[in-house]
C-alpha positions, 0 to 999 in steps of 0.5 A: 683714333690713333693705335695707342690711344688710351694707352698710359705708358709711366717711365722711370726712364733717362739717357737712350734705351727706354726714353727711345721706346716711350717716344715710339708709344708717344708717336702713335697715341699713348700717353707717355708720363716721363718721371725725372728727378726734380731739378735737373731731370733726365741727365741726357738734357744736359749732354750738348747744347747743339739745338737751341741750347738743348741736348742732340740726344734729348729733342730726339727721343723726348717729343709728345711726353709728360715730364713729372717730377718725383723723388722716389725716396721720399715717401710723397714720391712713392704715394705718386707713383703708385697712384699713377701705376693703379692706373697706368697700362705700362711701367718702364725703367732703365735705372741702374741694376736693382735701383727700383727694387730698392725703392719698392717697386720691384717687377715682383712687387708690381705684379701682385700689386697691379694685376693689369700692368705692363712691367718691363726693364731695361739694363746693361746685362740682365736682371742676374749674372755675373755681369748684373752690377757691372756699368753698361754703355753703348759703347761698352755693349758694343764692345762686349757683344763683338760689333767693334772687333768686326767694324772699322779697317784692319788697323782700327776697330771702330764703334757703330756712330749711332747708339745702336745697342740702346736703339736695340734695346729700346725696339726690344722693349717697345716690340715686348710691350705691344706683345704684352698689350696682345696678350693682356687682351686675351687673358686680362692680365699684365706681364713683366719682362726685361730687356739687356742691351747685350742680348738685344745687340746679340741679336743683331750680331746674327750673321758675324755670330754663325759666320765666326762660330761655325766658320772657324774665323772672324769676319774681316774688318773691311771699313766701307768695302765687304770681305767677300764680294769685289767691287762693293764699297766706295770710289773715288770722282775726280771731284774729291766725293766718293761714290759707293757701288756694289757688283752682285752678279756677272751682269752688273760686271758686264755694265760695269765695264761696257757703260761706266768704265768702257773697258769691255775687253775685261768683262771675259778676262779670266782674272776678274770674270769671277767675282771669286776672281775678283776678289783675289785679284782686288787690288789690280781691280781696284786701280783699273776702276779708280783710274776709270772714275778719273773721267767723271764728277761723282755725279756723272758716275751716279748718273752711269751707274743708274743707267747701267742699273748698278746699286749705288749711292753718294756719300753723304754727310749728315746735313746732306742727309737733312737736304735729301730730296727723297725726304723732300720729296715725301714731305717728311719733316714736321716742326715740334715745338720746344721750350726753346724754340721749334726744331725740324724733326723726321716723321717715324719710318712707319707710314700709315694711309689711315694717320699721321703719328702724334709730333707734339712738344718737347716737354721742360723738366716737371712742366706737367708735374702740377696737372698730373697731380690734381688730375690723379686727385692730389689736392693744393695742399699735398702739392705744396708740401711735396714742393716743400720737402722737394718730393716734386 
């Protein structure tokens, strides 16, 4: 039996955040009933056609679930969603702020109608607040909570290339709900929270947090290279590719300049015995290795580094990554089936001996709409005009 079996996760979910946090349900056994608009469903469908004519975005997050359909203005609609929510162990939205409550099914609401349920929603910025109407993207999350002003070089900030405040928020809201599950097997009864994407990225913006408002000073933006520790970052080979290397303590220097430079005289000058040394002096460093790396391909340099024990790493590009042989070696990809085809997709991070997690299909929109409907008792006749009136 996987963990979340038994578990009924119904989401009002689209583009990153909750679909993020009911795939991870999805993964270990719940089961996810994904409600999208009927028609074009979940916007993030169409946001590319890169794999197999589908969105990048969507095959990621969207495996192992349900798709109904519902419009939840009509009144059909709202009959659906109920029945399902007097079943269901949790409801998750991230609707734009005030949407759900609109519709009648407001946190409050909920929880006096179903004292077993889950109720958790995502948002930009919190139920209230200044900022509660205001539109929130990852990039603009990124920017408010400060991650762009300490990423990138002196000249450019730069945001994160993933969408790391929806990812945020969406582990928040899937961490809060297992909480939730704990809890409600003490006491017997749901809970309702809510997740924002600026407080989740506020977490992780931790140690730039403290660093500036304690520090009297922002972190520097140093691209790949780090502000306080020298060498860190990347190097050229003679072979164009770069090679990332990280000195933590005066051992790892003397290395550095015996076995991968085999310039030992530097290991006890005074200009670079530090790493306080090296820093102030980074740039006369910082010509001496690169001139030193001429001597080698970047994999002649991996290979240098690995014997002198120092912390390294290639660049790779994104379809390196793919080919990586250490998720080769660890039989990491599995094929999930599409409506266009199958895609390669990665095994979850958490790696359990007892089980392997749930990789099923990528569902099209409103695929299970029909089935979920006779199984919650609706008969023929109330599906057809729910089609009629374009409830469903």
């Amino acid at each position: 039996m996987l963990p979340l079996e038994g578990i009924t996760v119904v989401s009002l979910e689209q583009a990153v955040a909750a679909p993020f946090a009911t795939r991870q349900f999805a993964d270990l056994g719940a089961r996810v009933i994904k409600i999208e608009r009927p028609g074009d469903g979940d916007f993030a469908r169409h946001y590319d056609t890169t794999v197999n004519g589908m969105a990048s975005h969507f095959v990621w997050i969207n495996r192992s679930k349900e798709s109904l359909t519902l419009n939840l203005k009509s009144e059909e609609g709202k009959e659906i969603l109920h029945t399902l929510l007097a079943e269901a162990d949790v409801f998750i939205q991230n609707l734009a702020p005030g949407a759900v409550d609109r519709l009648g099914f407001s946190p409050q609401q909920l929880k006096e109608k179903y004292d077993q349920l889950i109720v958790c929603g995502i948002s930009g910025y919190g139920s209230y607040g200044p900022y509660v109407d205001k539109k929130a993207y990852d990039l603009l999350i990124q920017c408010e909570a400060g991650l762009v002003s300490i990423t990138g070089t002196d000249e450019t900030p730069s945001k994160a290339g993933i969408s790391v405040a929806d990812i945020a928020a969406g582990m928040y809201a899937y961490t809060g709900i297992l909480t939730a599950l704990i809890q409600r097997s003490k006491t017997g009864k749901g809970s309702v929270f809510e997740v924002s994407m600026l407080e989740a990225l506020g977490e992780w913006m931790g140690y730039p947090l403290y660093y500036s408002h304690y520090g009297g000073k922002e972190p520097a933006r140093t691209g790949a290279r780090h502000a306080t520790i020298f060498p860190y970052g990347p190097f050229p080979a003679n072979d164009g590719k770069y090679v990332f290397l990280s000195i933590q303590n005066e051992r790892e220097w003397a290395r550095l300049c015996e076995t991968v430079m085999k310039r030992p005289e530097l290991i006890g000058d005074e200009k670079y015995s530090t790493n306080s040394a090296r820093v102030e002096n980074r740039e006369a460093l910082k010509e001496i290795i690169e001139s030193a790396f001429t001597a080698y391909t970047a994999a002649q340099l991996v290979n240098l580094l690995e014997e002198a024990k120092i912390a390294n790493a290639r660049l790779n590009s994104v379809e390196e990554f793919v080919q990586h042989p250490q998720l080769q070696a660890r039989n990491r990809w599995r094929n999930v089936d599409t409506p266009n085809g199958p895609i390669k997709s990665l095994l979850p991070p958490a790696t359990f001996q007892e089980f392997e997690p749930v990789m099923e299909a990528i569902p099209e929109v409103g695929q299970n709409t029909d089935a979920i409907l006779q199984e919650f008792g609706f008969d023929e006749a109330f599906i057809q005009k729910c089609k009629a009136t374009h409830a469903i």
